[in-house]
C-alpha positions in Angstrom: 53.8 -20.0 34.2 50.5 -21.3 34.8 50.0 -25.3 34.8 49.0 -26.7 32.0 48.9 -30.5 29.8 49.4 -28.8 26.8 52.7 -29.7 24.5 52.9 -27.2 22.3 52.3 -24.3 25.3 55.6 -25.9 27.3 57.6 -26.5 24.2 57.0 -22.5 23.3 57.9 -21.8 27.1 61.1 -23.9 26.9 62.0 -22.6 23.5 61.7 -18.9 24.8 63.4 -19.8 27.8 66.2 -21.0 25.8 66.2 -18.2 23.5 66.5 -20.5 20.5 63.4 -22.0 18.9 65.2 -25.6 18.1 64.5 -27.7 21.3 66.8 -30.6 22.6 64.4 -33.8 22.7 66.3 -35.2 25.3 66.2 -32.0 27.2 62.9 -31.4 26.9 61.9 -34.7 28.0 64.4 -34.0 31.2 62.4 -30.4 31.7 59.0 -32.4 30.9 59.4 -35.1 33.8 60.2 -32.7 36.5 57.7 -30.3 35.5 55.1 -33.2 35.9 56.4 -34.2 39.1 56.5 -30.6 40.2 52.3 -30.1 39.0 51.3 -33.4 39.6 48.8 -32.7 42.5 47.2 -29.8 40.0 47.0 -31.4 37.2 46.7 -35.7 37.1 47.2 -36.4 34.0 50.5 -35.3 34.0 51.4 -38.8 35.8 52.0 -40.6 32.3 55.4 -38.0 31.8 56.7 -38.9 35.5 58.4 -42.6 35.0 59.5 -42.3 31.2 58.0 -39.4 29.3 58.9 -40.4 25.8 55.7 -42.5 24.7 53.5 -40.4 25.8 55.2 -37.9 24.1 56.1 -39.1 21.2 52.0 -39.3 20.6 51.8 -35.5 21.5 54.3 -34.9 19.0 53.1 -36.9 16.0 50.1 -34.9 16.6 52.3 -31.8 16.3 54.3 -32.7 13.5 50.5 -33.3 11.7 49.2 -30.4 12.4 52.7 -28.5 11.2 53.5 -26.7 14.4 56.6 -28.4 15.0 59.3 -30.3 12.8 61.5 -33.1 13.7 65.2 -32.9 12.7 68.9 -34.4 13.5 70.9 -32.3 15.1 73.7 -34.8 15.3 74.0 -38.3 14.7 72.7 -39.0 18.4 70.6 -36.1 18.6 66.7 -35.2 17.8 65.7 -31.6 17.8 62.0 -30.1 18.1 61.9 -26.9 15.8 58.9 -25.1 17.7 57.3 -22.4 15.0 55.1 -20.6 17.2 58.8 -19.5 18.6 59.0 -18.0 15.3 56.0 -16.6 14.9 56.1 -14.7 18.2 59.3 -13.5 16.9 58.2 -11.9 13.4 54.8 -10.4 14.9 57.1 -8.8 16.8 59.5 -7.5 13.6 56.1 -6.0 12.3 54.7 -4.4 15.8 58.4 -2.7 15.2 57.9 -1.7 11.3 54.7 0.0 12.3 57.0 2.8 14.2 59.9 2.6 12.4 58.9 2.0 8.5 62.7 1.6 7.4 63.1 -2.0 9.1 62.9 -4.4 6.7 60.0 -7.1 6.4 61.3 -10.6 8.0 62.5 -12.7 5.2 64.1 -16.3 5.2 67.2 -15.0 5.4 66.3 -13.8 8.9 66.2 -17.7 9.9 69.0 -19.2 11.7 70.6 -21.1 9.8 70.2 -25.3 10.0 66.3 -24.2 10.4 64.2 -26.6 7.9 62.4 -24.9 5.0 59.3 -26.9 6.1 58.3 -24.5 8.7 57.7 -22.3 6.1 54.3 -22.5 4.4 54.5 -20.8 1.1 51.8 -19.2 -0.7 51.4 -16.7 -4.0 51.3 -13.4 -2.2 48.0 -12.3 -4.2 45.9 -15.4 -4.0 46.8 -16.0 0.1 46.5 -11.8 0.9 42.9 -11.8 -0.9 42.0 -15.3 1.0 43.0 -13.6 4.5 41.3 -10.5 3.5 38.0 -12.2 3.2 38.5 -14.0 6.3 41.5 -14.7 8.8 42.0 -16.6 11.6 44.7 -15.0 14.0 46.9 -17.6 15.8 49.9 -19.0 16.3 50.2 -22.2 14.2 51.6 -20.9 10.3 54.5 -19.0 9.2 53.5 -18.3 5.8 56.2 -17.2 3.3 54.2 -14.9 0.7 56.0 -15.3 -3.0 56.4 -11.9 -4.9 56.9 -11.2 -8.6 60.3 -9.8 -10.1 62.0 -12.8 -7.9 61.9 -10.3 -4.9 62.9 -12.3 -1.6 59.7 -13.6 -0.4 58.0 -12.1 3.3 57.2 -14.0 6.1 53.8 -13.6 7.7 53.0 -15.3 11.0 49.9 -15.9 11.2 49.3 -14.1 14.7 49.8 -10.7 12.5 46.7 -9.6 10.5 47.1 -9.0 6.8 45.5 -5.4 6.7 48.8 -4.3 9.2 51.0 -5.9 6.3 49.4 -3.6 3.6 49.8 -0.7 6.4 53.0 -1.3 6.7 53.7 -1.6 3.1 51.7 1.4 2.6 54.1 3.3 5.3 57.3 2.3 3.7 56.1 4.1 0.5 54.7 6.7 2.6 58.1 7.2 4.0 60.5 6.8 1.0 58.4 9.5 -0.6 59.2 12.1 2.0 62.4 12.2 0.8 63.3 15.1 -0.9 64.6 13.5 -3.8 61.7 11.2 -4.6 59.0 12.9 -3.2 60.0 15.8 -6.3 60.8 13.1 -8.8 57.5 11.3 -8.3 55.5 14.2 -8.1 56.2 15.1 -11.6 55.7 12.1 -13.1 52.2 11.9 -11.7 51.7 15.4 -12.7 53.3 15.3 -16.6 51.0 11.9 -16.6 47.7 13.8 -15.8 48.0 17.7 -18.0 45.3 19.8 -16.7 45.2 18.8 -13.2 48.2 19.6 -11.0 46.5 21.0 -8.1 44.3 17.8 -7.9 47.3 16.1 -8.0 49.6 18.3 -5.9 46.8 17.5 -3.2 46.1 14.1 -3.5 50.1 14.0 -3.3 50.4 15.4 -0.2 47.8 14.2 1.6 48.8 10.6 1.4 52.5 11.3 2.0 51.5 13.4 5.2 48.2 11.4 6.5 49.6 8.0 7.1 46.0 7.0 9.3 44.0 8.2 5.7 46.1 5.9 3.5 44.6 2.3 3.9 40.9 4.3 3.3 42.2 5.6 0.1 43.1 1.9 -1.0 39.5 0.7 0.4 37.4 3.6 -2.1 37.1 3.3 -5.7 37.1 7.3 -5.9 39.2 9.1 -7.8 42.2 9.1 -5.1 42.1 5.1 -5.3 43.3 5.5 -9.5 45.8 8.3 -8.5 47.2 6.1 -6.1 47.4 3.1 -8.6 49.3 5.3 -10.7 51.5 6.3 -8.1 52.3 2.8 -7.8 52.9 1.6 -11.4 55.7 4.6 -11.2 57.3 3.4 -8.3 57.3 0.0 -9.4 58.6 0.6 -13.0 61.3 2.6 -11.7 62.9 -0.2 -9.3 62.2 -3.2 -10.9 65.0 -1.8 -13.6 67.9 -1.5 -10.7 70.1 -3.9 -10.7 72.2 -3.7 -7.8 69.6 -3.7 -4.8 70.2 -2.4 -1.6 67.9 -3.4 1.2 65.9 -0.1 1.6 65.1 -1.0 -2.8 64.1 -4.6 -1.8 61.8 -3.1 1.1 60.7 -0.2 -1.0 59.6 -3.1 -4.1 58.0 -5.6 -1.5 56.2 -2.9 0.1 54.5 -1.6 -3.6 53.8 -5.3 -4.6 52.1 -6.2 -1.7 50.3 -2.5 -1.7 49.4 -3.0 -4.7 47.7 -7.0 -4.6 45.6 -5.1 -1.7 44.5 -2.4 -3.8 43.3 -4.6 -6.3 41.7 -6.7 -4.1 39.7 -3.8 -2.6 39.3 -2.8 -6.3 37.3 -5.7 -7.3 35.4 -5.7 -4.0 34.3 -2.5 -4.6 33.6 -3.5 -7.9 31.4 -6.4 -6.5 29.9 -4.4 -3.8 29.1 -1.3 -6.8 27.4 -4.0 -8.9 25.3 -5.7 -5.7 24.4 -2.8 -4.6 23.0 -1.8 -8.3 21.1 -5.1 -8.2 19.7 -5.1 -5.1 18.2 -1.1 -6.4 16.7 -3.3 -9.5 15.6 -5.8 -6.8 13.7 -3.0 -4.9 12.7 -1.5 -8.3 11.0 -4.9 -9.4 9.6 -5.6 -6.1 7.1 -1.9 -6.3 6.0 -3.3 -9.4 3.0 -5.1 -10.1 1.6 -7.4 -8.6 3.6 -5.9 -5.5 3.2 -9.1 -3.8 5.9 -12.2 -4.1 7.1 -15.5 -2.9 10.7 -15.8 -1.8 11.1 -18.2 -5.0 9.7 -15.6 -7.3 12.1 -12.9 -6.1 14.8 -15.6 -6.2 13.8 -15.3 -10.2 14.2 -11.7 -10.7 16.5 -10.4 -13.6 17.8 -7.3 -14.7 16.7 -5.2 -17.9 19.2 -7.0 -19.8 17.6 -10.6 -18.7 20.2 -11.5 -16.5 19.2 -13.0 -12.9 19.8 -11.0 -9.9 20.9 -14.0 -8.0 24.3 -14.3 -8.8 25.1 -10.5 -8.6 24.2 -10.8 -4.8 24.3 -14.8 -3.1 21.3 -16.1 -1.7 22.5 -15.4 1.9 22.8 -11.7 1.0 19.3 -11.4 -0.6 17.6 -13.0 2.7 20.0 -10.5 4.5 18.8 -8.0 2.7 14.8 -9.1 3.0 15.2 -9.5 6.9 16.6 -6.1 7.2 13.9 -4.5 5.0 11.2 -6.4 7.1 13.0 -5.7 10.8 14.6 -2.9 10.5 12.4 1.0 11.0 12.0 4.1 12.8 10.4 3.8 16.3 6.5 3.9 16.2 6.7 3.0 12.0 6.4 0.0 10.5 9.5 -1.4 8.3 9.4 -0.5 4.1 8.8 -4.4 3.4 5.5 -6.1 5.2 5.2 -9.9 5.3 2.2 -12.0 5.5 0.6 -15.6 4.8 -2.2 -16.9 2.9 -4.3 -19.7 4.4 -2.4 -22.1 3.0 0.8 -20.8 4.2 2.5 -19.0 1.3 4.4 -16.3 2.5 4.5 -13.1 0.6 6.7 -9.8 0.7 4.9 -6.6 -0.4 6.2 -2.8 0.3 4.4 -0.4 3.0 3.8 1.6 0.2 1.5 -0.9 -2.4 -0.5 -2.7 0.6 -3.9 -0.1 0.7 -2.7 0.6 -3.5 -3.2 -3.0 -3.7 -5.9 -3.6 -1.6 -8.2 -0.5 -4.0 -7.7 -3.1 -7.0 -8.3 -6.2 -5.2 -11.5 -4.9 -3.9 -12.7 -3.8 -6.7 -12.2 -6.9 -8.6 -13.0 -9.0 -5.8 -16.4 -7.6 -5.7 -17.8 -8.2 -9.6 -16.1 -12.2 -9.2 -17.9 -12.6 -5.4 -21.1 -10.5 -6.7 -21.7 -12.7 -9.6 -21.0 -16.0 -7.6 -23.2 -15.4 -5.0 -25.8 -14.2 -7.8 -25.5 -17.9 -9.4 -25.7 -19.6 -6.3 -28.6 -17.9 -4.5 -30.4 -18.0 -7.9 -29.8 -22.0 -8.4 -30.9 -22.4 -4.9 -34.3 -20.3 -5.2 -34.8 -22.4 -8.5 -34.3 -25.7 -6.4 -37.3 -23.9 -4.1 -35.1 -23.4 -1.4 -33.1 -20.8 0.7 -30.1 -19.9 2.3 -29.8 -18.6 6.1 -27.3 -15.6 4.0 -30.2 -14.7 2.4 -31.8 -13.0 5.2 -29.8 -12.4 8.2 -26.7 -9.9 7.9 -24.2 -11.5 10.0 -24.9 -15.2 8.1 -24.3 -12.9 4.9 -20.9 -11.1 6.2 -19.8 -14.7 6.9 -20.6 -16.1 3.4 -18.7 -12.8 1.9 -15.7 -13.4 4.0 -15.7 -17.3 2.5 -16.4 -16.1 -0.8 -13.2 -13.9 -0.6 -10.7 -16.1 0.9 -11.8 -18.6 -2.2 -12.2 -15.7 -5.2 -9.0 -13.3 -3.9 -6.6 -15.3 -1.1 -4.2 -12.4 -1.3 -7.1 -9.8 -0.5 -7.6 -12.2 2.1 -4.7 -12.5 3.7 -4.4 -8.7 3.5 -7.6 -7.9 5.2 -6.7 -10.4 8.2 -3.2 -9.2 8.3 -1.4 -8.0 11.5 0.1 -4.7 10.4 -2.8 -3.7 8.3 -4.7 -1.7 11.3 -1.2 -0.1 12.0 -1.0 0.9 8.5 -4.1 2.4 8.3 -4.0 4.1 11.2 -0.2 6.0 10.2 -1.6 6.5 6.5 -1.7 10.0 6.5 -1.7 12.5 3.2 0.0 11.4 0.2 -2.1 9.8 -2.7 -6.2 8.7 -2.5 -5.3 5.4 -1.0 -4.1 6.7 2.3 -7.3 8.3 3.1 -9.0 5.3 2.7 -9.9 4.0 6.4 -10.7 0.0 6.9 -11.0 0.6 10.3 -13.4 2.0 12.5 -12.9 2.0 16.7 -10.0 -0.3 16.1 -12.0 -3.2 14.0 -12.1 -3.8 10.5 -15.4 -2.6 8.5 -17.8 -5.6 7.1 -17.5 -6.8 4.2 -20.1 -5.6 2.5 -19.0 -2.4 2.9 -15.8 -2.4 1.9 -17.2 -4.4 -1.1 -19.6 -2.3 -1.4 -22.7 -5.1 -1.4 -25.6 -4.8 -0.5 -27.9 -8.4 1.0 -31.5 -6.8 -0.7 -29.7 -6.3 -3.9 -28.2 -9.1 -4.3 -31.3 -11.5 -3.3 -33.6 -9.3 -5.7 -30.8 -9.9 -9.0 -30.9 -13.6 -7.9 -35.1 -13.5 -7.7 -35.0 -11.6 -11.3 -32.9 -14.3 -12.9 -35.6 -16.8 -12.2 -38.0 -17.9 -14.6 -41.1 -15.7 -14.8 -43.4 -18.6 -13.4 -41.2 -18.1 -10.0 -43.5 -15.1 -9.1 -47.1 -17.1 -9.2 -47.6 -18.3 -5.8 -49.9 -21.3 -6.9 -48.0 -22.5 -10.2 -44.6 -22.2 -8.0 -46.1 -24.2 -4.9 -47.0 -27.2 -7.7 -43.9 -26.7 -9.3 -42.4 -27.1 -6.2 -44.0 -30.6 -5.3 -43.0 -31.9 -8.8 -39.8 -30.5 -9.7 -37.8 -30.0 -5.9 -34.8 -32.2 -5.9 -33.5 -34.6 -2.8 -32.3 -33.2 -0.5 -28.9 -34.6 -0.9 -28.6 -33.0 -4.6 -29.7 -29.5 -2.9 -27.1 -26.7 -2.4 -24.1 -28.6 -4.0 -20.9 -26.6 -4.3 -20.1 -25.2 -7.3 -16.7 -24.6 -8.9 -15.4 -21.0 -9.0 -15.0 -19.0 -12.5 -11.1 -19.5 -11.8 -11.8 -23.1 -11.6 -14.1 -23.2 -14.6 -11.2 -21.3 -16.8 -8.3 -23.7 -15.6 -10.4 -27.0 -16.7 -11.5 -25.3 -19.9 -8.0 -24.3 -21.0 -7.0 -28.0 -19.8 -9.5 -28.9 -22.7 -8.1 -26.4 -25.2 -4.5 -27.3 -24.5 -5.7 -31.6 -25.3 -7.2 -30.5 -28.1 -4.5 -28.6 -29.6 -2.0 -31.2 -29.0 -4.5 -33.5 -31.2 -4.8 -31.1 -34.0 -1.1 -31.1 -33.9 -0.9 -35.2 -34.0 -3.3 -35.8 -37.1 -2.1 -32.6 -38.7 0.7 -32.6 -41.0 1.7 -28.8 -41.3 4.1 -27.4 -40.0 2.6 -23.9 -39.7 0.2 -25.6 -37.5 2.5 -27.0 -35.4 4.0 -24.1 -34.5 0.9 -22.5 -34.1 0.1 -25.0 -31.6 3.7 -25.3 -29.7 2.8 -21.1 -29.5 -0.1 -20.8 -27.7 1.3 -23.7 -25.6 3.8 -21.5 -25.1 1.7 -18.7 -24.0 -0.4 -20.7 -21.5 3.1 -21.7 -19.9 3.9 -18.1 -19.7 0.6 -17.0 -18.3 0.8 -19.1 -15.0 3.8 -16.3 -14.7 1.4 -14.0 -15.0 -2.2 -14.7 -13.8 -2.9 -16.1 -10.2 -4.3 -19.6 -9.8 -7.8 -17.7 -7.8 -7.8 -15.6 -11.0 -8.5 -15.5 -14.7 -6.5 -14.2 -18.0 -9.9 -11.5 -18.7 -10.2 -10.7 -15.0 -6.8 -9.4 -14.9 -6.4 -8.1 -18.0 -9.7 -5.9 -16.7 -8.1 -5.0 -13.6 -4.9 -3.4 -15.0 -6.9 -1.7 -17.7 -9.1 0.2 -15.2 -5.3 1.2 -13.2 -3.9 2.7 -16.4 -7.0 3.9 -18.5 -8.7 6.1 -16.1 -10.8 8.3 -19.1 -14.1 9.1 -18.3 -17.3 8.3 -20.1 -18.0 4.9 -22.1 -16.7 5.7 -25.5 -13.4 7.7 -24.7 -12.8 4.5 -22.4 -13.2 2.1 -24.8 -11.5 4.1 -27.5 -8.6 4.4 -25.5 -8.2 0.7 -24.8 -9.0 -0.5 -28.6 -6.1 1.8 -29.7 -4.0 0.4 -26.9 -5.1 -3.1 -28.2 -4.1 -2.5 -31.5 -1.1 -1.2 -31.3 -0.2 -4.3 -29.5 -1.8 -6.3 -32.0 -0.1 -4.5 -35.3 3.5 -5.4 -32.8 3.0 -8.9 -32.2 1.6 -9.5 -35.7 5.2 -8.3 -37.2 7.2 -10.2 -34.2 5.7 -13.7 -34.2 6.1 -14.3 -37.8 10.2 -14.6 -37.1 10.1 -15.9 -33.7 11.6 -19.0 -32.7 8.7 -21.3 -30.3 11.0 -21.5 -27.8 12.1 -18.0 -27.3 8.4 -17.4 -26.4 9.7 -17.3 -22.9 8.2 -14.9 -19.8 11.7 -12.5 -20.4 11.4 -13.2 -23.8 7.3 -11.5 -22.9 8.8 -8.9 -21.0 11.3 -7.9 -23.5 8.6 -7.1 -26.0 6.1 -5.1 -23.7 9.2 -2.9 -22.7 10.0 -2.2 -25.9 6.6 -1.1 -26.8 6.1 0.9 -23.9 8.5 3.3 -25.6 5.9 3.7 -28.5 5.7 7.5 -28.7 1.5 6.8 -28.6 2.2 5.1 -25.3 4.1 8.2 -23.5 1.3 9.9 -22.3 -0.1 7.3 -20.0 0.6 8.0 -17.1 0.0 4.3 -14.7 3.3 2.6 -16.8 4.1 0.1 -14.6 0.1 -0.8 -14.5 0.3 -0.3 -18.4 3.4 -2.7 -18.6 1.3 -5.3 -17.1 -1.4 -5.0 -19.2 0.7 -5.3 -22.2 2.3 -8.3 -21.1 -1.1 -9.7 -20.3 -3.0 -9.1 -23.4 0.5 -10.3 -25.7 -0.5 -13.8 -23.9 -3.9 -13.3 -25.0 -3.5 -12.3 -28.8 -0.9 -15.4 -28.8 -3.3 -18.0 -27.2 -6.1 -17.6 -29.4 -3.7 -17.5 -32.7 -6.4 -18.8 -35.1 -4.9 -22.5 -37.0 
C-alpha cells in the first residue's frame, strides 16, 4: 500500500488484512511501530510511533472515536479491541453492488453483524426522514453505517454511507420487479390492479408489463407525477397490504416488504418534489406574467414583492436563490446573435431595473410621449421667466446648447426614459426589431448613433422660444418701454436664472401639505366619519407611491395609461369613452368604501378591486387590458384621495 500518516487508512488495511473488522490494540500498535520504522525516511512524522506508539495514538484514536469511525471495546479482561466501521462499510456496499445483479439477496441487516460487534457502530435513522435528507443532498464516504428503521417492525437495513440512496430505491425497485415475474404473483397482482381500475385494462395491462420487463424505466416512473407514477402507487399499496398480514415470514417476504417500504418513502419523496417543482414552476409563469405588465420595468425588491391572483407572495413558492437563478438565466441566457428575453439596466443613480425584450421600444413610445408635454412645458416656464428677468439662455439660440438642455430636462422629468435611451442593448434592439407591432418599426438610430432629442421628442428650438415670448406681458414687444423696464425692473444677477422645482417636485410638497392638514382636521375633529375619511386618503397616498414614480405625478400617469387603452378618435368619442370608464369606477368604489375596513385599503387590497371590475361586461371590449388595469388602479387612488370630509 501506499505510505501514508493516516490512522483510520492503516487501521482499514489491517482490518482487511485480517479479514475481521475488530482490531487487536496491542497488535496494531506492534504492526504500527514497524510500519513507521519501515516508512520512516518517506514520511517523518511517523518518528513519534517508532519508540512507544501508544500516546500518540491514543490522540489519533480519541479523534476517531469523536468522529464515530471507530469504537473502543473489551475483548477480554486484558484486552482492548478497535472496531474499524469503514471495514463494514466496504463490506455492505459490496452486499448491494451484488443485489443490483442478483435481486433475491437479501438487504444487509444487523443480523449480518458478527456477533460481540457494539450496536454503536450503527447510526439509526427513520427510513423516510434520512432517505428524503440523502435525496436532497449526500455525501458519499466511508465514515457512517446507518441503520434505516421501517414500519410494521420489519428488521431495519443497513446503509453504508459509500452507497448512494437512489441504488437503494433501485434495488428495492428490482426486488419488486423480480417477485412479480413470477407466475403466480405477476397474475394475482395484475388483477387486483385491473378489478381496482374498471374501464381501463389495456392501460393497465401496459403499464404492468412495462415496469415488470423495463427494469432501467422503473426509477423514471417513480421520478414523474404522470399517470404511471399513481398506477405504480397502487401497485404498491397491494403489495404491501398483502404481506404485512403474513405471519410467518420467510426471508424472500421480509425482502419483498423492505423493498416496497423503502420504494414507496422514495416515491413520495419524488411525489412532493414534483409537487414543489409543479407549483414553482406555476409561479415563476405568474412571475413572467407580472413582469410584461405595466410598468414593465422593476427593482429586484419589487419583484421580490410579487403575489399571485389569490394575494399570496411568490417568494416562498420559489426561494430567493431560485428567483435570482431564474433572473440570471433570463438575462444570460439566448440564441447566438439575439439578445436574452429579460434586459437590465441602471438609472443615474444606480437603480437597477429588469424589463423584457419585448416592452423596451413599447415603453419607450409612452415615455416619450409623456416626456415631451412635462419637458415642453418646463422649458416653456423657464425660458419665459428668464426673458421676463430681460435675459437669455445660450439654449435659446444654438441647437446643440438646446439638445443638451433636453437631454438634462429628461434625465430629471423621465430617469427611466433616460436610462433607456443611454442603454447598451438599445442600438442592438433596434437594429434586430423587425415586423411585429408599430413599435418595431420605430428606428432611434441612424448610422449607428442615436437621433437628437428633439426629434425623438418631437420639439422644435423656434417653437418653443416663440410660446415662451407669447407668454410675456404685452409691453415685452415695445423696444423702448422694455429697454426702461429693463433698467428698473432687472434683478441681480445672483437672483437671475435660479433653478426651479420640477412639477413632480411641486406635487410631492403639495400633497406633503394636504396629508398635515388632514391629520389636523382629524385632531380638532371629533367624528368619527372624519376620521376615517382622513386615515382613507392616507391610505391612498401610501398606496400611490406603489403606483406612481417619484419623477412623476398621480394626473400624468393616469393620462398616460388613458391614451394606451382609449385609442378612439376625435375629441368627444375620446372623452366619452373615458367619462364612462370613470364612472363606472366611481359608481364601484362608491358601493365598496362604505363597508371597507381602513386598513384593508392596501395595494393588493387595490388590485383586488380593479381585477374585479375589469370583468365588468362594459369593460370587455377594450382591448389594451393590462394598460386598462393600470388605469383603474390609478384613478381608484384618485377618487379615494380627494374623498370630500
Amino acid at each position: 500500500m501506499a505510505t501514508t500518516t493516516s490512522i483510520i487508512v492503516l487501521l482499514k488495511f489491517f482490518a482487511t488484512r485480517q479479514n475481521n473488522a475488530i482490531v487487536d490494540y496491542r497488535d496494531f500498535c506492534e504492526y504500527l511501530k514497524k510500519y513507521s520504522e519501515h516508512h520512516l525516511e518517506e514520511q517523518p512524522t511517523l518518528v513519534s510511533y517508532i519508540e512507544d506508539p501508544v500516546p500518540a495514538l491514543q490522540i489519533e484514536l480519541d479523534k476517531l472515536v469523536e468522529n464515530r469511525l471507530i469504537v473502543i471495546i473489551n475483548t477480554s479482561a486484558e484486552k482492548q479491541g478497535i472496531v474499524v466501521i469503514p471495514y463494514y462499510i466496504e463490506r455492505f456496499a459490496e452486499r448491494y453492488k451484488d443485489i443490483a445483479v442478483n435481486p433475491s439477496l437479501p438487504f444487509p441487516s444487523e443480523a449480518d453483524l458478527p456477533r460481540g460487534t457494539p450496536k454503536e457502530i450503527i447510526t439509526r435513522e427513520n427510513s423516510s426522514e434520512l432517505i428524503a435528507k440523502l435525496l436532497k443532498h449526500q455525501d458519499i464516504n466511508d465514515k457512517t453505517l446507518y441503520g434505516l428503521t421501517l414500519p410494521h417492525n420489519a428488521p431495519s437495513i443497513l446503509l453504508p454511507s459509500s452507497v448512494s440512496v437512489v441504488t437503494l430505491i433501485e434495488d428495492a425497485v428490482g426486488k419488486i420487479q423480480n417477485m412479480l415475474k413470477k407466475e403466480e404473483h405477476h397474475d394475482y397482482f395484475l388483477k387486483k390492479l385491473t378489478v381496482s381500475n374498471p374501464g381501463r385494462e389495456m392501460i393497465i395491462k401496459n403499464f404492468f408489463n412495462s415496469f415488470v420487463d423495463r427494469p432501467d424505466h422503473s426509477l423514471e416512473t417513480l421520478s414523474q407525477t404522470t399517470e404511471s407514477f399513481y398506477l405504480w402507487n397502487q401497485l404498491c399499496f397491494f403489495i404491501k397490504q398483502d404481506y404485512e398480514k403474513i405471519k410467518d415470514y420467510t426471508q424472500e417476504d421480509l425482502s419483498c416488504l423492505q423493498a416496497v417500504y423503502i420504494t414507496e418513502v422514495g416515491a413520495n419523496y419524488f411525489k412532493n418534489e414534483a409537487a414543489e417543482n409543479a407549483k414553482k414552476e406555476g409561479a415563476l409563469k405568474t412571475l413572467e406574467t407580472l413582469l410584461m405588465k405595466p410598468p414593465y420595468y422593476f427593482t429586484f425588491d419589487e419583484i421580490i414583492k410579487f403575489t399571485d391572483n389569490k394575494g399570496l407572495p411568490l417568494l416562498g413558492q420559489y426561494t430567493e436563490d431560485e428567483l435570482k437563478e431564474y433572473l440570471h438565466k433570463k438575462t444570460q441566457e439566448a440564441p447566438v446573435q439575439e439578445l436574452p428575453d429579460l434586459l437590465v439596466f441602471k438609472t443615474y443613480d444606480d437603480t437597477r431595473y429588469f424589463i423584457f425584450k419585448s416592452k423596451v421600444l413599447q415603453l419607450i413610445l409612452r415615455l416619450c410621449t409623456d416626456a415631451r408635454i412635462s419637458v415642453l412645458e418646463a422649458i416653456k416656464n423657464h425660458w419665459s421667466e428668464v426673458l421676463k428677468q430681460f435675459d437669455s439662455l445660450p439654449e435659446m439660440k444654438d441647437q446643440n446648447a438646446f439638445e443638451g438642455r433636453l437631454e438634462k430636462e429628461i434625465r430629471v422629468q423621465s430617469p427611466i426614459l433616460s436610462a433607456l435611451l443611454h442603454s447598451s442593448f438599445l442600438p442592438l434592439l433596434s437594429y434586430d426589431a423587425s415586423g411585429g407591432d408599430d413599435t418595431s418599426k420605430i428606428s432611434l438610430f441612424v448610422n449607428g448613433q442615436l437621433l437628437p432629442y428633439s426629434d425623438i421628442l418631437l420639439m422644435s428650438r423656434q417653437e418653443i422660444l416663440n410660446d415662451a415670448k407669447i407668454m410675456l406681458p404685452f409691453w415685452y414687444s415695445m423696444p423702448i418701454v422694455s429697454w426702461i423696464a429693463k433698467l428698473l425692473l432687472r434683478p441681480p444677477k445672483s437672483k437671475r436664472n435660479k433653478k426651479q422645482k420640477t412639477k413632480a417636485e411641486l406635487y410631492r410638497e403639495e400633497e406633503a401639505a394636504k396629508s398635515k392638514e388632514d391629520e389636523t382636521t382629524a385632531m380638532i375633529s371629533q367624528n368619527a366619519a372624519v376620521s376615517k375619511k382622513v386615515a382613507l386618503r392616507e391610505a391612498a397616498r401610501s398606496a400611490e407611491q406603489a403606483f406612481v414614480p417619484a419623477s412623476s405625478t398621480l394626473n400624468r400617469e393616469l393620462d398616460s395609461y388613458e391614451r394606451m387603452w382609449n385609442h378612439r378618435l376625435g375629441n368627444e368619442t375620446h372623452n366619452n369613452l373615458t367619462e364612462d370608464v370613470n364612472s363606472l369606477i366611481r359608481d364601484y368604489i362608491r358601493k365598496t368604501i362604505r363597508t371597507m375596513k381602513v386598513e384593508s385599503f392596501t395595494v393588493e387590497r387595490i388590485e383586488s378591486l380593479a381585477e374585479s371590475l375589469m370583468n365588468a361586461p362594459g369593460l370587455q371590449k377594450i382591448r389594451e387590458r393590462d394598460a386598462l388595469f393600470m388605469y383603474i388602479k390609478l384613478y381608484m387612488i384618485k377618487l379615494v384621495k380627494n374623498i370630500p370630509m
